[in-house]
Structures are given as C-alpha cells and as structure tokens.
N, C-alpha and C positions, 0 to 999 in steps of 0.2 A: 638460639635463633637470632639473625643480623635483622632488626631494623633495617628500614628501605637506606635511612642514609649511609647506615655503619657499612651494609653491602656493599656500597657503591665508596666508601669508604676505598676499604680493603679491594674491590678492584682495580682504585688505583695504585693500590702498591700490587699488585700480580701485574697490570702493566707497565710497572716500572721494573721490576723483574724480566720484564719481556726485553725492554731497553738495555738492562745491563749485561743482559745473553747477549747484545749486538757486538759488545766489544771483544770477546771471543774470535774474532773473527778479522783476516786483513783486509781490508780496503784501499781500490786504487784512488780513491777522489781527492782532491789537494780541500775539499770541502766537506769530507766526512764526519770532521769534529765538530763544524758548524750545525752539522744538519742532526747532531747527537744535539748539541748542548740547546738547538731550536726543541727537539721533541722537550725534551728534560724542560725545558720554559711552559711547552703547553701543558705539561703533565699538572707542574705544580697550581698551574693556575686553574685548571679543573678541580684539581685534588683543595684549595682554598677555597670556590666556589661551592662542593660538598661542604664543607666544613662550617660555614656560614647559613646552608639551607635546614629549613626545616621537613621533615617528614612529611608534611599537610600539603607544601609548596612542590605537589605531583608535574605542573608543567615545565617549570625549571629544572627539576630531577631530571626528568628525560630528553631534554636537550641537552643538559652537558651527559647524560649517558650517552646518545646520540655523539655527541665530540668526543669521549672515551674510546668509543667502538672505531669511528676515522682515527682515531692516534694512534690507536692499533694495530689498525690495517695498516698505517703508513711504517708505522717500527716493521712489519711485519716488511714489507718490499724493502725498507733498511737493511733488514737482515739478508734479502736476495742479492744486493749491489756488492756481496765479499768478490772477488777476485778471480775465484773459481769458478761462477756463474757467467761470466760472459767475455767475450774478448774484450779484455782493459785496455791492448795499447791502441785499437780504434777508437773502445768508449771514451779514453782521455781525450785522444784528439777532437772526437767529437763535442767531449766538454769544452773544453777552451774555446772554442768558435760558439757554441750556446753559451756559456758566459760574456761574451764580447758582445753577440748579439744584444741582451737582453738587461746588460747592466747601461747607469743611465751616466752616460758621457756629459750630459751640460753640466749634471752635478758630481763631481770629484770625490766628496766628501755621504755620496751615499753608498748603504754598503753593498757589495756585489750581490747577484743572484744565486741561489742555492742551488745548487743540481745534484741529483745521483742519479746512478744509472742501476738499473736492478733486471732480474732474470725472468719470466713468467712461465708458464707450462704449458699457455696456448701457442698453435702453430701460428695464427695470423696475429701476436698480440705485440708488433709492433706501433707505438704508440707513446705519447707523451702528456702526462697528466699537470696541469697546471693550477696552483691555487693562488693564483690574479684575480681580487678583486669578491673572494671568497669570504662569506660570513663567518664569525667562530672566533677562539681565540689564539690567536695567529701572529706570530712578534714577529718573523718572514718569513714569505710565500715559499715554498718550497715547488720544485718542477722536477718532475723522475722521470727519467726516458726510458723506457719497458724493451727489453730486446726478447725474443721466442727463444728458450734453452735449447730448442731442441736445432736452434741455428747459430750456436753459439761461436763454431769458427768461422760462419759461410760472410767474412765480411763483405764480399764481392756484392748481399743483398743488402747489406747493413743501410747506403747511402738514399736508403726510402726512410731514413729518418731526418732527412734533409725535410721534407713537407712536414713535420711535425714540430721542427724546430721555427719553420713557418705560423703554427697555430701558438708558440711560446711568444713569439716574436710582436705578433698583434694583441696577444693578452697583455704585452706590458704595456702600462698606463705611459707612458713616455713616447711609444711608437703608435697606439691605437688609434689613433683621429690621423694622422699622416699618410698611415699603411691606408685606410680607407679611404679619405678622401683623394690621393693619389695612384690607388693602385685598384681594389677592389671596387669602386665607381667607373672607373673608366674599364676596368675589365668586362662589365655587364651591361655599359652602357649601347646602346642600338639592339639588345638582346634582348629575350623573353625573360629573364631574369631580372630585368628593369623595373618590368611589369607585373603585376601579380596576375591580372585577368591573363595577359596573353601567355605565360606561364603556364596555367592551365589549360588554357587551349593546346599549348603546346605538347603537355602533359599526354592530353587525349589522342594528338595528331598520333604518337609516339607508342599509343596503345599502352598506359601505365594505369596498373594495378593497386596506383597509389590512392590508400584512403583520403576522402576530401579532409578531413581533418588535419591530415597530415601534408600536403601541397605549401600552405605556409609555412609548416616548419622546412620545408626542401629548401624554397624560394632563401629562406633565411642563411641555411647553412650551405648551401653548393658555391656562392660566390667564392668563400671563404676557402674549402676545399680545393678549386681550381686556383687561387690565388699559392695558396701554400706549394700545389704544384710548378708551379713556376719560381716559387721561392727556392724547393727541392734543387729543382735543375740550375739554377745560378749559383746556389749553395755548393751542392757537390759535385758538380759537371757533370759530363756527357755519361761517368758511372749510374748517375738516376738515373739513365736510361735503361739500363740494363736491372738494375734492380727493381724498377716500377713493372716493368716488360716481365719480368721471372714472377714474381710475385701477383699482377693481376690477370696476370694472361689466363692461367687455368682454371677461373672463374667466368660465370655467364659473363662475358661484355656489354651486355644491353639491360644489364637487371639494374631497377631503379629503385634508391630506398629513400629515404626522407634525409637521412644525414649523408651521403655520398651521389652524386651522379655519375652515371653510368660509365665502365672504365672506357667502352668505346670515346665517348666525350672527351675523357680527358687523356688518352692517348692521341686524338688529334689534335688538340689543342697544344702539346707536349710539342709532337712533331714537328707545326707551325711555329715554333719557339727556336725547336732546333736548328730550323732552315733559317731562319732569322739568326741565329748566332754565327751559324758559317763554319759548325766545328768538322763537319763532313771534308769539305775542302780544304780546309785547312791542314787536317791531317790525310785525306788521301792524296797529295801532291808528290806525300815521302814513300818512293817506291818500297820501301822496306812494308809501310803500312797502307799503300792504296790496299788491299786486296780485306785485310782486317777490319780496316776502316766503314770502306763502303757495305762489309756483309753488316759491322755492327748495325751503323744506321737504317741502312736497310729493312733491318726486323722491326723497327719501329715505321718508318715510311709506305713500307709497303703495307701494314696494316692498317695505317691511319689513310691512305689512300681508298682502302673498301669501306670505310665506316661510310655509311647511308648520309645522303646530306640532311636529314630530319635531324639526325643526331650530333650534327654540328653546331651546336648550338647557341656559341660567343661568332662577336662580326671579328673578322682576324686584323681590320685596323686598329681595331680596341685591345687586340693581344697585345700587338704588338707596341702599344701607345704603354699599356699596363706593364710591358718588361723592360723598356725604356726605364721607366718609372722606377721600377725595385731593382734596376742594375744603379740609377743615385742614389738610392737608399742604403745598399749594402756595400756601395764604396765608401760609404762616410761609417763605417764599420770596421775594425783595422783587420782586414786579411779573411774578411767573409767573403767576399765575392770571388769566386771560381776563377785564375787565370792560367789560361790556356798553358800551356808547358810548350818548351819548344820539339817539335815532331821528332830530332836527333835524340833528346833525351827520352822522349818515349818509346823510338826503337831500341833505343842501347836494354833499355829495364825488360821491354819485351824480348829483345835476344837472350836475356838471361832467364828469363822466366822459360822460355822455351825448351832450356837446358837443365830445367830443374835448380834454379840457383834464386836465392831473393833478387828482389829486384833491382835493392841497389846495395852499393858497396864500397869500402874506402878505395882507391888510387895509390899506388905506388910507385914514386918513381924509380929512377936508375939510382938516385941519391937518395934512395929510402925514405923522402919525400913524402906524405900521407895527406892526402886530399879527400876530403867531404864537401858531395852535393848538397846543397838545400833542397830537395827534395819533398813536396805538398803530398802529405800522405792520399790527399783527392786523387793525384797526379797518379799516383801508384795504382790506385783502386781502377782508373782509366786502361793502364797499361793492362791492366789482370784482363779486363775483358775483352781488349782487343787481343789480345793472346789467343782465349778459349774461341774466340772467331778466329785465329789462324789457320791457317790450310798449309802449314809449312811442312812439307814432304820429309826435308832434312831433319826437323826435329817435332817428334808427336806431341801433342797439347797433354802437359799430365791431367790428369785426374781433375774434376769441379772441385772436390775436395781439395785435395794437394794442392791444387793451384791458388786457393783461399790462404791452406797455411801460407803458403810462401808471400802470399802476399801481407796475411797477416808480421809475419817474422820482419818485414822491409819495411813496415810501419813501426815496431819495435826498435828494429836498427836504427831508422830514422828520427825515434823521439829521442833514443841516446844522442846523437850527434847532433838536434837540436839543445839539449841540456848541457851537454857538451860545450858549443858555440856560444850559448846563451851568459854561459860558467864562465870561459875565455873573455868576452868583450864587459862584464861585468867586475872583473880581477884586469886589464884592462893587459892581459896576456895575447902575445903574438904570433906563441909560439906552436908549430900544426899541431 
C-alpha cells in the first residue's frame, strides 16, 4: 500500500512517462523543445516539493496535486500539437505573428513566448488558452492555440483565431495597461458598457435571461471580446470576415451569455470597422473582382444592417476612435498589421484558384528566369473567399473543401519561398 506521499510520489514519474510518449511524435513548432523542457522544469519541481512534504501537511498535498493534474492535461494538448492533428503550414504562420505579438520588444534580452498549437475533438473549440499572470510553478507562461479536428483542413475558417490572439495579446504584462487604456476605454466609452446601472438596464431593454449575478461578470468580459474582434479583423483581414460570418451565423444571434455578447452585436460593430477600412472599395474597383468582392462584403453588411438598433450597443465614434488606436499598436509590431495586397495580385491567385491550381506560383521567364512573390499568406486566405463568392460562369468555384486544400497547399508553397528568401539574404546569395 502507497502512503499519501509515495502515491503522489510515483504519479509523478507516470507523468513523466506521459512526457516522454510526446517525443514519439513530429512536431511543427520551432518552440517544441521549449515547451518539452518547460513541462520537464515543472515536473521536477512538483516532484521536489513531494519529496519535502510530509503526509500530515494534507493542504499542500493537494495543491501540488492539483498542479500535477494541470501538467497533465497540458503534456496531454502537447501530445495533440504532432503535425498530423492540424494544418501546420497555417498554424506556423499563425505562430510567428503570435510570437511577435506577445514577445516583449523594449527588452531584447527577454526570452520569447511559448506557443503550441494543438488539435481538440470539439466542433466550436477554437480558442486560445493563456497562462499570463497564473499562480503555480511556472518557469514560462505557456499559450496553446486549440484548433477543432474535425476542421483541420477548413483553413478558410481558421482566421477566427485572429480574436484569440487578441485575448494573448492583452494578457501580456508589457501590452495590458496600453491595450486598455487606449483601445478598450474608448471602445465602451459613451456606452452601456461604461456603466454598470445602465448596463443593466440595457440588459432588460434587450429582454435578457441573464442571471443578476451574472450582469457584472458580462459588463467585465464583453469589452474585452469586442476588442479582440477588432484585433481579429486588422490581424487577419477582410478573411475574419468570412470566418467570423461561417462560424457564428448558424447560432442564435441575439442569445446573451455572461462571457460573449451577442453575435448580432458584434457582427455590427465588425461591419462598422469594415466600412471604415475601405476594403470594399478598394477591391471592387478591379473589374476582375467587383462582382466577388461586393457579394463578399455584402453577407456581412447586409446583416449588420437588420440587427435592431437595441442591439447596437458601442457609439461608432468610439469604434472607430478604438481601431485607430490598435491599427498604432500593431504597426509598432513587425508585420502584424494586415496590409492590403494589391487587387492585380489578388485577381492573378483568384484566377488560379478558379482553375483548380494553388494560388501562387514561381514565374518563368523566356531565360528560364525563376521569380518568387512575397506573398502574405492572410493575402491568400482573402483571395480563397473572394473565389468561393465568385459567379464566374467560365470556371465553377471547386468544392469549400478543395478550395481550402488549395489554399492550404499556396500557404505551404509560400513558407518555402519565404525560408527560401530568408536562406538567400542571410548567405547574402543573389542568385534566383
């Protein structure tokens, strides 16, 4: 029979056992080994703080049981982040702009953010779990971005992890008092959200079901949510839109819960951002893409047009005061802020997409010549959806599926010819 401590003991060599099943397995993360040798630190330091307790000392037992159980579960989503579990040459790219985000620029000499990205078995369990500012024994925070398996090619929806990278973004201690005092103040300011009383009233105008217990927890977390909505859409462009649109549309739009407000809400707010960017016009000027363009936006405008004005909830000078705000924020970020591509290159990707081909591709000249775009894999994920809104008679829009791979496969292409590139100017090589 184990004594309480020798149990607890021996559980933590069963979960280090669990740890060393991880390496079995390939990994795309350039931070995998980090995030191996971070568990492997917590481990031991639980497994020491056993080693020290005595049997009698019943409340410290079950907190570090308690942190045994979390180490667990986190080796456990380790083991989900192998390669096979989700599209790696999105999740990369999406790592590198969450590492940039969230690592701290004034200090040089601190070390980067940990990320992995891992697979879950729920349909809606996109999400991003952060431990900024988390009690326990913690040598660095670790942040794992959750993709749905059962979406594992559909990157077309992927760019709804743009708003989660938002919720990473204000949990680091280096951006949190900025992000709020400059973005999330003025987003709520003139609003019911300002207020706690009018808040509630608001609540009632709106016929919510919401327990009063629960009202202040709303008041607290909705700023935060529509904030990160707006982080989404400068993050990954005009694609959030279509991936916010696929993903909450099929749900109530007016259903109110204590941690989200209503997606009606924040699909107008979305829109009001959009018109404010000017990305409509912009791209339907290029005859090739008026007709994609304006359907795309459209499915967004025209529904944020019927939402009921009860449920419009922010004043839209404070949107737009608040997206002024996090467009300086993520330009002093190298390469997080969303820019526009020029409309020739997004017809060229979308002519190819149309024909079943990725969307981009090397150049050949008459002298055998070999040219590579720089190419924003956001830029790609844009072109995917103005596609599947085409109406081009000459060539049928493949498949939502197919049209994902190939979008995925142009993002693949494209990390090669960025590593590529990156290879060349680093060997300080001229040659194409």
């Amino acid at each position: 029979m184990f004594a309480a401590r020798e149990y607890r003991i021996q559980e933590c060599e069963n979960v280090r056992d669990l740890l060393r099943n991880t390496l079995r397995y390939a990994y795309s993360s350039d931070s995998s080994k980090s995030v191996y040798i971070e568990c492997l630190a917590r481990l031991r330091l639980i497994e020491d703080a056993f080693g020290i307790l005595e049997d009698d000392e019943e409340d410290e037992l079950q907190e570090l049981s308690n942190q045994l159980s979390e180490l667990s579960e986190l080796i456990g989503r380790v083991e989900r982040s192998r390669i096979e579990e989700f599209s790696w040459p999105f999740a990369l790219a999406l790592q590198n702009l969450a590492v940039k985000i969230c690592a701290d620029h004034k200090d040089p000499t601190s070390p980067p953010p940990l990320f992995f990205i891992s697979a879950d078995d729920e349909l809606t369990s996109y999400r991003i779990i952060t431990e900024q500012g988390k009690a326990g024994l913690i040598s660095s925070p670790l942040f794992s971005i959750i993709f749905p398996r059962s979406l594992k090619n559909f990157v077309l929806l992927h760019p709804i992890l743009g708003h989660e990278l938002g919720h990473a973004a204000i949990s680091a201690p280096q951006h949190t008092l900025l992000l709020e005092q400059n973005v999330l103040r003025p987003l709520v300011a003139k609003s019911p959200l300002n207020d706690l009383i009018r808040f509630k009233k608001w609540l009632d105008r709106v016929n919510s079901n919401l327990d009063l217990d629960l009202r202040t927890e709303a008041s607290l977390s909705w700023p935060e949510e529509l904030y990160c909505d707006l982080f989404g859409l400068l993050l990954m462009g005009p694609s959030y839109v279509g991936a916010t649109n696929s993903l909450l549309r099929p749900f109530k739009t007016r259903s109110i819960s204590e941690s989200h407000p209503p997606s009606a809400t924040r699909f107008w707010v979305i829109a009001h951002a959009v018109n404010q960017l000017g990305w409509r016009e912009f791209y339907a000027k290029h005859k090739k893409l008026k007709q994609p363009a304006n359907k795309y936006f459209d499915s967004l405008t025209n529904f944020a047009n019927q939402v009921p004005r009860k449920f419009r909830l922010l004043n839209t000078s404070q949107i737009e005061i608040a997206l002024n705000e996090l467009q300086l924020f993520l330009q002093t970020v190298p390469s997080a802020l969303f820019e526009a591509p020029d409309p020739e290159l997004v017809a060229t990707m979308v002519s190819r997409l149309l024909t079943t081909c990725p969307p981009v591709a090397s150049e050949v000249s008459s002298k055998l010549t070999i040219r590579n775009r720089i190419v924003d894999f956001r830029s790609i994920l844009f072109a995917g959806w103005l596609t599947w809104m085409s109406t081009d008679a000459k060539n049928p829009v493949p498949t939502f599926i197919n049209l994902n791979r190939l979008c995925q496969r142009g993002i693949l292409q494209q990390s090669a010819v960025d590593k590529w590139s990156a290879f060349k100017e680093k060997n300080n090589d001229v040659r194409p």
